[in-house]
LOMIVO-585834 format. One record per residue: x, y, z of N, C-alpha, C in turn; residue in three letters. Coordinates in steps of 0.1 Angstrom, whole numbers, plus 5000, padded with zeros to 4 digits. Layout:
% residues N
(atom (X, Y, Z), (X, Y, Z), (X, Y, Z), ALA);
...
//
This chain:
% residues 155
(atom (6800, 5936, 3092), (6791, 5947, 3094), (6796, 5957, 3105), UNK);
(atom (6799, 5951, 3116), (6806, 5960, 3125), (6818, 5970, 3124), UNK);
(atom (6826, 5964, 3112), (6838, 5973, 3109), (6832, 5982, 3100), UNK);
(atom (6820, 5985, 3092), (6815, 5989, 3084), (6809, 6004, 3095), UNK);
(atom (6799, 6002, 3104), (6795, 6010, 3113), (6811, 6017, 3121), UNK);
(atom (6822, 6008, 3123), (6836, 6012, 3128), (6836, 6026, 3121), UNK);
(atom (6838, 6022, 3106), (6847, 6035, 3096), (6836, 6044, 3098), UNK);
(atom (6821, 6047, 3101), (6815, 6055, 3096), (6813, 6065, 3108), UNK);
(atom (6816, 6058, 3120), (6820, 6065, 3134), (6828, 6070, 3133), UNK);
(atom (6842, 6062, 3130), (6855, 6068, 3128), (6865, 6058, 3141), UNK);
(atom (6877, 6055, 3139), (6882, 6044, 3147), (6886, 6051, 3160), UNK);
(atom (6889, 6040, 3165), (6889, 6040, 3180), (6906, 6046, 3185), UNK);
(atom (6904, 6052, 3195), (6915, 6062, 3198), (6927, 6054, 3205), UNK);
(atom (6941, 6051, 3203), (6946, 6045, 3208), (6952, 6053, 3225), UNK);
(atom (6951, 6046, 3233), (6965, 6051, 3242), (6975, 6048, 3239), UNK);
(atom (6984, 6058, 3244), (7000, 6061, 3243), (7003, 6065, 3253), UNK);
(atom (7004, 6071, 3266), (7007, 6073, 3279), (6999, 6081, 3287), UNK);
(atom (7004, 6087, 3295), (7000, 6097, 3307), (7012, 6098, 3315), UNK);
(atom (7009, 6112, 3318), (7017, 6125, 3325), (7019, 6122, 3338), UNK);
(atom (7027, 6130, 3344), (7031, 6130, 3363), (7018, 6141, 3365), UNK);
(atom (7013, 6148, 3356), (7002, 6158, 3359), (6990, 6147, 3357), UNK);
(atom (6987, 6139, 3355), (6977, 6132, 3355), (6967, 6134, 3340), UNK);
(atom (6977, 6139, 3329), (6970, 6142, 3317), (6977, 6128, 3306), UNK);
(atom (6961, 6122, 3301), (6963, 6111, 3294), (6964, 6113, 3280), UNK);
(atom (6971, 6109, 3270), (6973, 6107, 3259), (6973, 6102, 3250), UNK);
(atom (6965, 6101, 3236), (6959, 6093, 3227), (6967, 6097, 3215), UNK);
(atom (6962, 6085, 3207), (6966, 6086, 3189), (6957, 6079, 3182), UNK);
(atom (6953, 6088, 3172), (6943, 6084, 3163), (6950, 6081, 3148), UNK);
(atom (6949, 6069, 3145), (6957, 6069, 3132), (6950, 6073, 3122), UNK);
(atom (6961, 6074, 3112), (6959, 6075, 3095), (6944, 6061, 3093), UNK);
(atom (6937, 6065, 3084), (6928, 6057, 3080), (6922, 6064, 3070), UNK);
(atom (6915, 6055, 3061), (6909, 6055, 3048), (6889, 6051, 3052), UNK);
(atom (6885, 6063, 3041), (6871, 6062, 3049), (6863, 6057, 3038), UNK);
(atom (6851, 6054, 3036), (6842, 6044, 3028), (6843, 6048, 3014), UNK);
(atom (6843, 6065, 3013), (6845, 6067, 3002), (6862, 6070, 2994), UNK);
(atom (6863, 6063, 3000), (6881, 6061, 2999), (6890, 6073, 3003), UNK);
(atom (6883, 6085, 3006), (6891, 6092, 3013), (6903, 6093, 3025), UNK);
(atom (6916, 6099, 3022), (6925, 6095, 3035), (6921, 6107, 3043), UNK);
(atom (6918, 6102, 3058), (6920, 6109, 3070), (6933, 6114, 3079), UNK);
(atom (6940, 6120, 3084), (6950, 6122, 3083), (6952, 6115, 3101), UNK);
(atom (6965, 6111, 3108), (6960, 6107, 3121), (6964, 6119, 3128), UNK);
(atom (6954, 6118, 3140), (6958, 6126, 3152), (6964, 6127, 3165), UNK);
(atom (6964, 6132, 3172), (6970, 6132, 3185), (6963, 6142, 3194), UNK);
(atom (6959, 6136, 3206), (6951, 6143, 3211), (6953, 6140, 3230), UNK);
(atom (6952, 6146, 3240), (6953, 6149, 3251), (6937, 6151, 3257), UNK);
(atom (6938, 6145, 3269), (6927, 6145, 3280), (6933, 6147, 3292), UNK);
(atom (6931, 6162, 3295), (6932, 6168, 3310), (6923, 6160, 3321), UNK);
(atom (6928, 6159, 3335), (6919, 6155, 3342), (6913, 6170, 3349), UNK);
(atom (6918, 6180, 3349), (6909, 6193, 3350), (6901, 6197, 3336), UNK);
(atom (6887, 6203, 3340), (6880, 6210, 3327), (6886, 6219, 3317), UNK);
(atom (6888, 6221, 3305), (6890, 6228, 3293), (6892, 6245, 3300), UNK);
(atom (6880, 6246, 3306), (6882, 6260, 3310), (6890, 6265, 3321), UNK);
(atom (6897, 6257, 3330), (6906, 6260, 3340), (6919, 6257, 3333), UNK);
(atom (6925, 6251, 3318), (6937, 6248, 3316), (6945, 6264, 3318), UNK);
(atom (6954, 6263, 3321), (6965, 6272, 3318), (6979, 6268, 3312), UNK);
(atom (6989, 6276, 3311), (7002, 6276, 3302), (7007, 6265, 3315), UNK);
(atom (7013, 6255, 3309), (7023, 6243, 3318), (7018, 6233, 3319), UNK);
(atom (7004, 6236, 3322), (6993, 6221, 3325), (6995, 6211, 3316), UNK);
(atom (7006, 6212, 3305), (7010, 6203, 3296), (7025, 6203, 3296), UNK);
(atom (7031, 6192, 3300), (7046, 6193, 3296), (7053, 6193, 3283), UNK);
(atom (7062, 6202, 3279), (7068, 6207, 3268), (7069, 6197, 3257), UNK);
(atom (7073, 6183, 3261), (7077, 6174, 3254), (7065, 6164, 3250), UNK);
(atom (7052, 6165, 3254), (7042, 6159, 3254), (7036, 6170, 3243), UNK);
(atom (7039, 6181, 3244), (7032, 6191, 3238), (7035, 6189, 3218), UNK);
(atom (7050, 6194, 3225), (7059, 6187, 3210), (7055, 6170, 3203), UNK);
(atom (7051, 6163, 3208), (7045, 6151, 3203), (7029, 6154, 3198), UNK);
(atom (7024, 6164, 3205), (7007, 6165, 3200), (7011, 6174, 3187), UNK);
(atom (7018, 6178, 3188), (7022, 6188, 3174), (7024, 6184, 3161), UNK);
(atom (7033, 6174, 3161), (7039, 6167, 3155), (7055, 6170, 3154), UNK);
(atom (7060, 6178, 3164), (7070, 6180, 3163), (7083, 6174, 3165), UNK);
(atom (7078, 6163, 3170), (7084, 6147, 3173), (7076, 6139, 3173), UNK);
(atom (7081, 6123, 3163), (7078, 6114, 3163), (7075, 6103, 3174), UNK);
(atom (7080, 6103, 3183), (7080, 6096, 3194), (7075, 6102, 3203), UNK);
(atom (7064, 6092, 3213), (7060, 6098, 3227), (7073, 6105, 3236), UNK);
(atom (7076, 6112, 3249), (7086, 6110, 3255), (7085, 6101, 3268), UNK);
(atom (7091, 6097, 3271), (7094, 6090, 3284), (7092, 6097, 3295), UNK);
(atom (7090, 6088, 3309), (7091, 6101, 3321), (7104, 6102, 3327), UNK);
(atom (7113, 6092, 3324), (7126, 6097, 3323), (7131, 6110, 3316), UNK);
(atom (7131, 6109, 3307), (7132, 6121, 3296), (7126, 6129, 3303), UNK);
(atom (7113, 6138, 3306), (7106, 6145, 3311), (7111, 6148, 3326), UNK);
(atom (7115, 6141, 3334), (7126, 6144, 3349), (7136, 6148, 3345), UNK);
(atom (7142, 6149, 3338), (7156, 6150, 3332), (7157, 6165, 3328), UNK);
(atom (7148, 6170, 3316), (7147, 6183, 3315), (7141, 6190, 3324), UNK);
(atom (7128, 6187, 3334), (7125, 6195, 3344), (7135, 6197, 3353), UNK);
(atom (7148, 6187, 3356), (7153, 6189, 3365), (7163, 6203, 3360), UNK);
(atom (7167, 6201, 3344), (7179, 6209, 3338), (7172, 6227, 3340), UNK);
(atom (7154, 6228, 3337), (7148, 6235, 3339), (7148, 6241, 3351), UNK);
(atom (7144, 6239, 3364), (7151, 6242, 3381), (7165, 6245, 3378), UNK);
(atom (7173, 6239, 3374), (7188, 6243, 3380), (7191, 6258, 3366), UNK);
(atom (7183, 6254, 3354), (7187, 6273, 3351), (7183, 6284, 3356), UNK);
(atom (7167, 6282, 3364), (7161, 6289, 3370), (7169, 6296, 3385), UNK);
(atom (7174, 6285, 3392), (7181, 6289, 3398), (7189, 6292, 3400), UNK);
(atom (7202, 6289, 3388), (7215, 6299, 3384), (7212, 6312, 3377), UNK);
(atom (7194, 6317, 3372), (7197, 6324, 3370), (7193, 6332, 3383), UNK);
(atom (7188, 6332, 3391), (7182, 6340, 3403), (7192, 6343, 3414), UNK);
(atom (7203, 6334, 3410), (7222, 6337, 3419), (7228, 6346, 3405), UNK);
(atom (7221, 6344, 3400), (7232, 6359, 3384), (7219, 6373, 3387), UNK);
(atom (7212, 6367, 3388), (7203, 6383, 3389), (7203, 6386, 3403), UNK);
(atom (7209, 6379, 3414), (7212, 6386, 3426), (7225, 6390, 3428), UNK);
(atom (7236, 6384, 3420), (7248, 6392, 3420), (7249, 6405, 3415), UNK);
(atom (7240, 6403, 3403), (7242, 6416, 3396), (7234, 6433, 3400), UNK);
(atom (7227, 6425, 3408), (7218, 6438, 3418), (7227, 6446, 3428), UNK);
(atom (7238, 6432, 3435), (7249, 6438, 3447), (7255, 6442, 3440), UNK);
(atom (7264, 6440, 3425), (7272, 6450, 3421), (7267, 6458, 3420), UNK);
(atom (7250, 6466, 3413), (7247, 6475, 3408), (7248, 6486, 3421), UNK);
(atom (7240, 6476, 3431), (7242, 6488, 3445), (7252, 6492, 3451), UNK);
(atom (7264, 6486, 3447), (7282, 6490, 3451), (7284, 6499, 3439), UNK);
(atom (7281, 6502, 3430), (7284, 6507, 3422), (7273, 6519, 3423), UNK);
(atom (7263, 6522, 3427), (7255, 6531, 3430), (7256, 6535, 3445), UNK);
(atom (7265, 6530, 3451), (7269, 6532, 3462), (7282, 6543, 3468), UNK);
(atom (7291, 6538, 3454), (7299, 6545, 3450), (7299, 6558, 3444), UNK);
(atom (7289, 6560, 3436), (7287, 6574, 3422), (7283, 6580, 3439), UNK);
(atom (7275, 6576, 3451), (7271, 6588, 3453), (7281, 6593, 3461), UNK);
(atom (7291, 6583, 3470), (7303, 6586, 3479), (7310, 6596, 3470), UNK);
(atom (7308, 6594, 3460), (7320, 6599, 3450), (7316, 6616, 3449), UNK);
(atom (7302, 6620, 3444), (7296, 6631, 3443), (7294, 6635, 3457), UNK);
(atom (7300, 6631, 3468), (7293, 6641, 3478), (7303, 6649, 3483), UNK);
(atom (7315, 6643, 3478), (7331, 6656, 3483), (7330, 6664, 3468), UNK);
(atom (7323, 6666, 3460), (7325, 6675, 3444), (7316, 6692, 3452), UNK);
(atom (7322, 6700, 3448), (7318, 6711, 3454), (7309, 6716, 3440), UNK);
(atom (7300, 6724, 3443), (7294, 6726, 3431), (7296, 6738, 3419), UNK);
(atom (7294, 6735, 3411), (7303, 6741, 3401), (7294, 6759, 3400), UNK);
(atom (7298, 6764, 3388), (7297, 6780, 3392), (7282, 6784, 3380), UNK);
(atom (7279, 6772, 3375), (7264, 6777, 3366), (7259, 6770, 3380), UNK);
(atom (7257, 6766, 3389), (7249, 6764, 3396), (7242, 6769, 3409), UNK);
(atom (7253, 6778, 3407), (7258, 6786, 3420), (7246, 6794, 3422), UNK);
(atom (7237, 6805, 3432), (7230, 6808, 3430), (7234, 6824, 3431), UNK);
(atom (7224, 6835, 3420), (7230, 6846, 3419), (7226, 6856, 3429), UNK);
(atom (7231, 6863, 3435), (7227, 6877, 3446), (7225, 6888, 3438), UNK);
(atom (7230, 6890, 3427), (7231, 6904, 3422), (7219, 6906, 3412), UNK);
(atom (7212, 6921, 3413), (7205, 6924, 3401), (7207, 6918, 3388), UNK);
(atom (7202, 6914, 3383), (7201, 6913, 3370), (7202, 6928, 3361), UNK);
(atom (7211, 6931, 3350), (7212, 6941, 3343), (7202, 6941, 3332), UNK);
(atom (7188, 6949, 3335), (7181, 6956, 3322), (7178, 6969, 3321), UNK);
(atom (7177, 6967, 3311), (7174, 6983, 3304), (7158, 6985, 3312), UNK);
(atom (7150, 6976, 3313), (7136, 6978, 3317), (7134, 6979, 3332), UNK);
(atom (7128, 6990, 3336), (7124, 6985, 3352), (7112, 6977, 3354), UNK);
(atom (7118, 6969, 3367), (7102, 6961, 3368), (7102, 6964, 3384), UNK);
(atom (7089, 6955, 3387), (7083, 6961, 3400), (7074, 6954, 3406), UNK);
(atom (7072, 6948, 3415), (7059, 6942, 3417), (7051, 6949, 3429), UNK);
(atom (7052, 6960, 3428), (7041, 6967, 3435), (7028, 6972, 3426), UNK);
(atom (7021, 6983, 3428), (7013, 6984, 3425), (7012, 6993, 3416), UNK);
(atom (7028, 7005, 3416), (7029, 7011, 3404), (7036, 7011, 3395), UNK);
(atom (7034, 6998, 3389), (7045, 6994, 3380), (7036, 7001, 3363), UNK);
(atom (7047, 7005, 3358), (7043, 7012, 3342), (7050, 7004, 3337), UNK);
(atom (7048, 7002, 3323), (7057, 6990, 3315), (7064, 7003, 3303), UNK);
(atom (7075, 6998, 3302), (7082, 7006, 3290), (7074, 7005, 3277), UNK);
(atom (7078, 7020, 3271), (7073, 7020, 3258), (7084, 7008, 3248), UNK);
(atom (7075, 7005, 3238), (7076, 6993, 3226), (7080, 6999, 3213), UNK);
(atom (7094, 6997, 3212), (7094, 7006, 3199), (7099, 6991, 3187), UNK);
(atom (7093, 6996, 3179), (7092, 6984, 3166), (7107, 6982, 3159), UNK);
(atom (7107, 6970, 3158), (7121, 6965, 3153), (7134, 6963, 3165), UNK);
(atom (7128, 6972, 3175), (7142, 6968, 3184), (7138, 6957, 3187), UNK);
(atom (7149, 6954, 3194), (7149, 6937, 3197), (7152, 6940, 3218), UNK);
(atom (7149, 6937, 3225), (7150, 6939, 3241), (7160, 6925, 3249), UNK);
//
């Protein structure tokens, strides 16, 4: 009778480990239900913080990949030290490659400008003293008349 009430609840969750973050780990198997239906098994995780405070990491990658089904096997906390440690040391080879690459950029921007400051400047830049040549006079005083408009020419 009791296995009877068992299936109708639904069976009982196995442990399978827990985390260095203090997050515990279950498996629910495959099982067959009264009406002969197959249930498929699950995998499931219990945070020891609330649902609503989780964020991105509060699960380790390899734990995650097990709830997935993306691997068969739980991982070890061996395994799990092993990649966090390979994780830290790319992190910080890469923060020695993005700080070299900043000192070249600043020797190298250091350079364009040492380079540009003996270049004398070229002759469209130069600035002009002389009238400008038009046919129109202008004026900005107070008696300025504007030329007559004659159609089709072009000014």
């Amino acid at each position: 009778m009791f296995n009877r009430i068992r299936a109708l609840i639904g069976p009982a969750k196995k442990f399978v480990g827990v985390d260095h973050l203090g997050n515990k780990y279950y498996e629910i198997p495959e099982r067959t239900t009264i009406l002969g239906t197959k249930r498929k098994g699950r995998r499931l995780a219990e945070s020891p913080t609330a649902t609503m405070d989780y964020e991105l990491g509060d699960i380790p990658l390899e734990w995650e990949a097990w709830i997935r089904g993306r691997r068969k096997d739980p991982p070890t906390d061996a395994e799990i030290m092993k990649n966090e440690k390979m994780m830290l040391l790319k992190q910080q080879r890469g923060k020695e490659v993005e700080e070299r690459d900043m000192e070249r950029q600043q020797q190298e921007y250091d350079g364009l400008l040492a380079y540009f400051s003996y270049l004398s400047t070229s002759h469209a830049s130069a600035p002009s003293y002389e009238k400008p040549d038009t046919e129109h006079e202008s004026s900005t005083g107070g008696s300025f008349q504007p030329s007559a408009w004659v159609p089709g020419k072009k000014s």
